[in-house]
C-alpha positions as YAML, in Angstrom:
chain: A
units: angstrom
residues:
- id: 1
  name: UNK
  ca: [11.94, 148.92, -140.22]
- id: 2
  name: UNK
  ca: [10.29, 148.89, -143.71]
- id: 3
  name: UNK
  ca: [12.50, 146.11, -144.95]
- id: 4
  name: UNK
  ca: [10.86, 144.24, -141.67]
- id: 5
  name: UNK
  ca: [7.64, 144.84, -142.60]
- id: 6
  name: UNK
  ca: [8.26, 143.93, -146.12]
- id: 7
  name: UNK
  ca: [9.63, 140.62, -144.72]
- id: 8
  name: UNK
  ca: [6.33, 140.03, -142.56]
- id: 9
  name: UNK
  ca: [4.03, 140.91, -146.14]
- id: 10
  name: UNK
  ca: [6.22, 138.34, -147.68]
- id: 11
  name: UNK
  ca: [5.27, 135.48, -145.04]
- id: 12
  name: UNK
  ca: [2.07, 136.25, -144.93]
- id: 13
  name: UNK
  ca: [1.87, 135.93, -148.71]
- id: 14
  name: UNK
  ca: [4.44, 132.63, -148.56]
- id: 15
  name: UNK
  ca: [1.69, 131.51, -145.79]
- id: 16
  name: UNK
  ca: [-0.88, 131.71, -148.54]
- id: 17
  name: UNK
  ca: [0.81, 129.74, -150.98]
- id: 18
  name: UNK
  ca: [1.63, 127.38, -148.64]
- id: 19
  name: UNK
  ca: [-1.99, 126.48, -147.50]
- id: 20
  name: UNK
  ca: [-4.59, 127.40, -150.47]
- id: 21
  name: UNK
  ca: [-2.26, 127.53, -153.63]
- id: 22
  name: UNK
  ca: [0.40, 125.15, -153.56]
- id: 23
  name: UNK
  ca: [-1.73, 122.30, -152.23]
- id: 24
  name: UNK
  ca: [-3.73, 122.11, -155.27]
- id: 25
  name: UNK
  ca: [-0.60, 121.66, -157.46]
- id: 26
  name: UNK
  ca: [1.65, 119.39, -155.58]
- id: 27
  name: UNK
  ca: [1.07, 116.21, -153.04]
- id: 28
  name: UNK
  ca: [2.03, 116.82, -149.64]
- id: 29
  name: UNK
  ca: [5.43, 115.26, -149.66]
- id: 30
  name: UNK
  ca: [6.63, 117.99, -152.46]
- id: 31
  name: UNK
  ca: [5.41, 121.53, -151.02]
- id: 32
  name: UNK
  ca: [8.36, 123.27, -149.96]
- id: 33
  name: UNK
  ca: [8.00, 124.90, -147.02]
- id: 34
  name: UNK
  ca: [8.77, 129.18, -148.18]
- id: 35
  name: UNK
  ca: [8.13, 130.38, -144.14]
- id: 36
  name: UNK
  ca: [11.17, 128.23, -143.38]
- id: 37
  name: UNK
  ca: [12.98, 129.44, -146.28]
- id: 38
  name: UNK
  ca: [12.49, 133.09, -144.86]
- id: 39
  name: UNK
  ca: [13.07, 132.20, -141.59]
- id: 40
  name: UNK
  ca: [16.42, 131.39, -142.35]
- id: 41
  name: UNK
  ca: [17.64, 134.04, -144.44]
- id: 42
  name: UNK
  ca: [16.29, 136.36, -142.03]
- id: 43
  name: UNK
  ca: [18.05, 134.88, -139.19]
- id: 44
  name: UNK
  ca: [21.34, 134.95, -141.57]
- id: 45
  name: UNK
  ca: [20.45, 138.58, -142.32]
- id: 46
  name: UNK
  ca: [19.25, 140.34, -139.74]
- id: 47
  name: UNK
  ca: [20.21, 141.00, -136.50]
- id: 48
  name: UNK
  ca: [19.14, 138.90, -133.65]
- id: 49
  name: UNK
  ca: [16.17, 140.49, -132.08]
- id: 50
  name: UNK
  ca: [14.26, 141.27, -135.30]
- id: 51
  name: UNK
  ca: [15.16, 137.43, -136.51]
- id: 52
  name: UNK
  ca: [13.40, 135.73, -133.10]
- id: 53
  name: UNK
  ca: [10.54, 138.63, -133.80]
- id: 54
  name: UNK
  ca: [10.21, 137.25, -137.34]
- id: 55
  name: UNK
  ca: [10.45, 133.65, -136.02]
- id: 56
  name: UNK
  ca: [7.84, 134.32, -133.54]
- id: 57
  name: UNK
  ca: [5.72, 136.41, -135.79]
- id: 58
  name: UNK
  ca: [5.70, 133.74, -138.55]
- id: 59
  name: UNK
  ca: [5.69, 130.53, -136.73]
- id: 60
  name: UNK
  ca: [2.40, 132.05, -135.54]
- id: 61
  name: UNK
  ca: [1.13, 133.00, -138.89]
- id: 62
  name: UNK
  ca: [1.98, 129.21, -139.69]
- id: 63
  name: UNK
  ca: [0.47, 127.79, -136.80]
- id: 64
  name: UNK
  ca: [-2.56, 129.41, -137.43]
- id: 65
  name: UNK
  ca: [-2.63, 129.05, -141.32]
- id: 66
  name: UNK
  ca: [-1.79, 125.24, -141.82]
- id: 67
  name: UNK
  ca: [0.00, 124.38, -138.20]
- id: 68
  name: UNK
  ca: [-1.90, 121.02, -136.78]
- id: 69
  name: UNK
  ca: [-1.48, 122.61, -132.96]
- id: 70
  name: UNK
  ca: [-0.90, 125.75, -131.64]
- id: 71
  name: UNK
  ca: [2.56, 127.00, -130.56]
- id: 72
  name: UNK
  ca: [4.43, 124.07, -132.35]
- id: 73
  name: UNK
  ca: [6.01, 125.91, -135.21]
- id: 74
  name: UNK
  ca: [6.41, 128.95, -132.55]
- id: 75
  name: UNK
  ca: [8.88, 127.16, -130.71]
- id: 76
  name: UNK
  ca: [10.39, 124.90, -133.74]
- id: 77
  name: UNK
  ca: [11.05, 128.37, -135.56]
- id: 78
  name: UNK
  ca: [12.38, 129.75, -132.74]
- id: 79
  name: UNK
  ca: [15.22, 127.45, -132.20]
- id: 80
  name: UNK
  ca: [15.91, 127.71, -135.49]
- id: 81
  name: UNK
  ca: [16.77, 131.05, -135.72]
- id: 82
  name: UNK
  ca: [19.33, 130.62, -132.88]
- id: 83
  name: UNK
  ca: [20.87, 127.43, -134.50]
- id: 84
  name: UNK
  ca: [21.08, 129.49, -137.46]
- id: 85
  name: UNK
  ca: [22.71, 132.59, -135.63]
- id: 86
  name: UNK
  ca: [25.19, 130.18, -134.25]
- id: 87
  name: UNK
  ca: [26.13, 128.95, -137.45]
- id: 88
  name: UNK
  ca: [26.31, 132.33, -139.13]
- id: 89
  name: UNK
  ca: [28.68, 133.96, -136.71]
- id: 90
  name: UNK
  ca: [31.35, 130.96, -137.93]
- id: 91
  name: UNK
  ca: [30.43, 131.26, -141.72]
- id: 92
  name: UNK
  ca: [30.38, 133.61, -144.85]
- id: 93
  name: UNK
  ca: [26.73, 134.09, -145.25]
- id: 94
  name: UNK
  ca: [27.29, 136.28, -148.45]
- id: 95
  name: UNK
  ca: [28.23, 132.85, -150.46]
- id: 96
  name: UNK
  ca: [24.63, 131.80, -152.30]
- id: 97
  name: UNK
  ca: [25.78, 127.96, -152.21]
- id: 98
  name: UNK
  ca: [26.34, 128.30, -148.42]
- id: 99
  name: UNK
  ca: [23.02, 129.55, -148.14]
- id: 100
  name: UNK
  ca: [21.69, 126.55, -149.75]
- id: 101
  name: UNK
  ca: [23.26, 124.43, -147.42]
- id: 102
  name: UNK
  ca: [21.63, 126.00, -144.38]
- id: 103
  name: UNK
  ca: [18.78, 126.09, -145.71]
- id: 104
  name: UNK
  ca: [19.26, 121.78, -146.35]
- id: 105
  name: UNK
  ca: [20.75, 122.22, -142.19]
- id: 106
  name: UNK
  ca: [17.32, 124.21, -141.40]
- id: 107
  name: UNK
  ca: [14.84, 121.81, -143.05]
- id: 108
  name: UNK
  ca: [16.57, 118.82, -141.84]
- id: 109
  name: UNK
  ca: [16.31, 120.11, -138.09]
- id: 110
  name: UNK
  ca: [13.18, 121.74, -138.81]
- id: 111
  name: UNK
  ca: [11.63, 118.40, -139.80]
- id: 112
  name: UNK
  ca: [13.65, 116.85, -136.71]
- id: 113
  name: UNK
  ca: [11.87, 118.98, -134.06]
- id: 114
  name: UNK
  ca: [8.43, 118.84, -135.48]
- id: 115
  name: UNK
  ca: [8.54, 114.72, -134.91]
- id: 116
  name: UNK
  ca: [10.06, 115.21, -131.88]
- id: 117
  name: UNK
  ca: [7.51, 117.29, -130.51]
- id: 118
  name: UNK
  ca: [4.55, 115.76, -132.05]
- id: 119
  name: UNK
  ca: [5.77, 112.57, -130.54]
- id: 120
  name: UNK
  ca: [6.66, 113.57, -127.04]
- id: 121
  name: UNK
  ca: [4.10, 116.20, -126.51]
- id: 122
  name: UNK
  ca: [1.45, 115.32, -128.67]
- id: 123
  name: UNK
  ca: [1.52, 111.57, -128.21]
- id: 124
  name: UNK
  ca: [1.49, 110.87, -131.92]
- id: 125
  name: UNK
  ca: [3.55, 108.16, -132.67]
- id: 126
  name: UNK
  ca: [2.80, 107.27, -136.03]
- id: 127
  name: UNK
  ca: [3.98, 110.79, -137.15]
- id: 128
  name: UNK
  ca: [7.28, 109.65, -137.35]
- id: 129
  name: UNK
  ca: [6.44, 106.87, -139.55]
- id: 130
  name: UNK
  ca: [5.02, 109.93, -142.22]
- id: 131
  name: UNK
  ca: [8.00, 112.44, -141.33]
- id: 132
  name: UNK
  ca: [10.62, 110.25, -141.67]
- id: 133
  name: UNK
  ca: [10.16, 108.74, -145.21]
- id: 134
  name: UNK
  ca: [8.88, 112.48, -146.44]
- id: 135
  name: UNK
  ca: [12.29, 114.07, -145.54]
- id: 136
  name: UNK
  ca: [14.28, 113.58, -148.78]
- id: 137
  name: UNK
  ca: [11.12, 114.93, -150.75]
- id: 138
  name: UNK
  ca: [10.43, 117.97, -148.50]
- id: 139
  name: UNK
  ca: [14.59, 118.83, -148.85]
- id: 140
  name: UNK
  ca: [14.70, 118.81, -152.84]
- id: 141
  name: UNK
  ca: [11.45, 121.26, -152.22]
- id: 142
  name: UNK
  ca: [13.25, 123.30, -149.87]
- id: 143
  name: UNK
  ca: [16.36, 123.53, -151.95]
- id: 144
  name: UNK
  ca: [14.87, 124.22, -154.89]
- id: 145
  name: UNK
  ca: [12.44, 126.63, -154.17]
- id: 146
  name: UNK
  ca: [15.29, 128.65, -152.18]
- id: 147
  name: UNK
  ca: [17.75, 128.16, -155.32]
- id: 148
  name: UNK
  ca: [14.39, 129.96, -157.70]
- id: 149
  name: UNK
  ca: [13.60, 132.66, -154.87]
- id: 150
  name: UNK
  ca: [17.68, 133.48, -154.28]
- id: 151
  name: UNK
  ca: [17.98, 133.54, -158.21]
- id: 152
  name: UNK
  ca: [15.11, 136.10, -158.62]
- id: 153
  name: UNK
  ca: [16.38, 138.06, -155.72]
- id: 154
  name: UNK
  ca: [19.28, 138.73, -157.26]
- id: 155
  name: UNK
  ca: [17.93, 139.02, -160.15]
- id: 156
  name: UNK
  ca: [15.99, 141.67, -159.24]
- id: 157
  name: UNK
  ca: [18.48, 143.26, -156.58]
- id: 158
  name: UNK
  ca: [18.56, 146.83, -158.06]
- id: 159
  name: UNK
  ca: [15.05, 147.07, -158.62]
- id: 160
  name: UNK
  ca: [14.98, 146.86, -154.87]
- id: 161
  name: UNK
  ca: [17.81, 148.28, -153.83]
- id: 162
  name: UNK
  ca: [20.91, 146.82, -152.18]
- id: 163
  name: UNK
  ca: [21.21, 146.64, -148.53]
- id: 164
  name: UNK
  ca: [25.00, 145.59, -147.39]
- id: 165
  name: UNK
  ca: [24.32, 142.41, -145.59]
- id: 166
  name: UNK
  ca: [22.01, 140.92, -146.98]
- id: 167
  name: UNK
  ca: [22.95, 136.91, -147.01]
- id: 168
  name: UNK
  ca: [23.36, 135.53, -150.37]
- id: 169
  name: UNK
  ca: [24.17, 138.63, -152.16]
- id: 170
  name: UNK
  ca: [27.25, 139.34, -152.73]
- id: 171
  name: UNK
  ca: [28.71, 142.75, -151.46]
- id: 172
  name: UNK
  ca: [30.91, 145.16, -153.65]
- id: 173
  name: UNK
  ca: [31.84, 148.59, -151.82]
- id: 174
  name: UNK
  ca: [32.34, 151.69, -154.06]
- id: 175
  name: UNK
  ca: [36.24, 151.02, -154.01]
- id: 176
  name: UNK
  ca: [35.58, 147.42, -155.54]
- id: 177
  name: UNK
  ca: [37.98, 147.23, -158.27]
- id: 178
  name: UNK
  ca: [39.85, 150.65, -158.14]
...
């Protein structure tokens, strides 16, 4: 439970960055979005009732921070964390580089259900027109900011103390190498 709450503190804090730090350093196209970032490695990490909880949990801490209408990133995170429990249950989420690729998999349908519905809810077509061409940019973002967040984690993975499953690090049991 305190690794939860340390996951919630950590959204909160990427919720932050994301609306008062990060937009005075880099244009809109080129903030990488860290809520989705945790989003996904908690729904590759944890099991699947605290992952929608965090989904839920954050996509209203989003909403409310920098979201431009209640509920959207609710439901958008949401189905994320099942298409990512899908797709962990058929993969080897300790590999780091596979991690990187769901997180590409996440931002691409992330970015794919927030123009769909902004468009058929919302009525705003000429989102699509600003998504659309932004995608590529938000991706490198997304990628890099997970590679520099999954490098300090492991970095600093005995400071904090190895839990076994735990996607992106790498589990050795006690008989490893014996």
């Amino acid at each position: 439970m305190r690794g939860f709450f340390l996951f919630m503190f950590g959204g909160f804090f990427f919720a932050l960055l994301q609306s008062g730090v990060l937009p005075l350093f880099l244009p809109p196209d080129w903030r990488p979005n860290l809520i989705l970032i945790l989003i996904l490695y908690l729904g590759l990490s944890e099991n699947l009732l605290r992952a929608l909880v965090a989904g839920l949990l954050l996509g209203a801490i989003q909403d409310s921070f920098c979201g431009p209408s209640l509920g959207l990133y609710v439901s958008v995170y949401l189905i994320v964390v099942l298409a990512t429990r899908l797709v962990s249950e058929q993969l080897n989420v300790e590999s780091p580089p596979l991690l990187l690729l769901v997180i590409a998999g996440g931002t691409l349908l992330q970015n794919l259900l927030v123009g769909f519905y902004l468009t058929v809810f919302a009525e705003a077509a000429p989102v699509l027109h600003i998504l659309i061409p932004a995608i590529p940019k938000q991706l490198l973002a997304n990628m890099f900011s997970a590679a520099l967040l999954l490098f300090l984690l492991l970095r600093f993975q005995r400071m904090l103390g190895y839990r076994p499953g735990l996607a992106g690090l790498i589990y050795q049991s006690k008989s490893h190498g014996t």
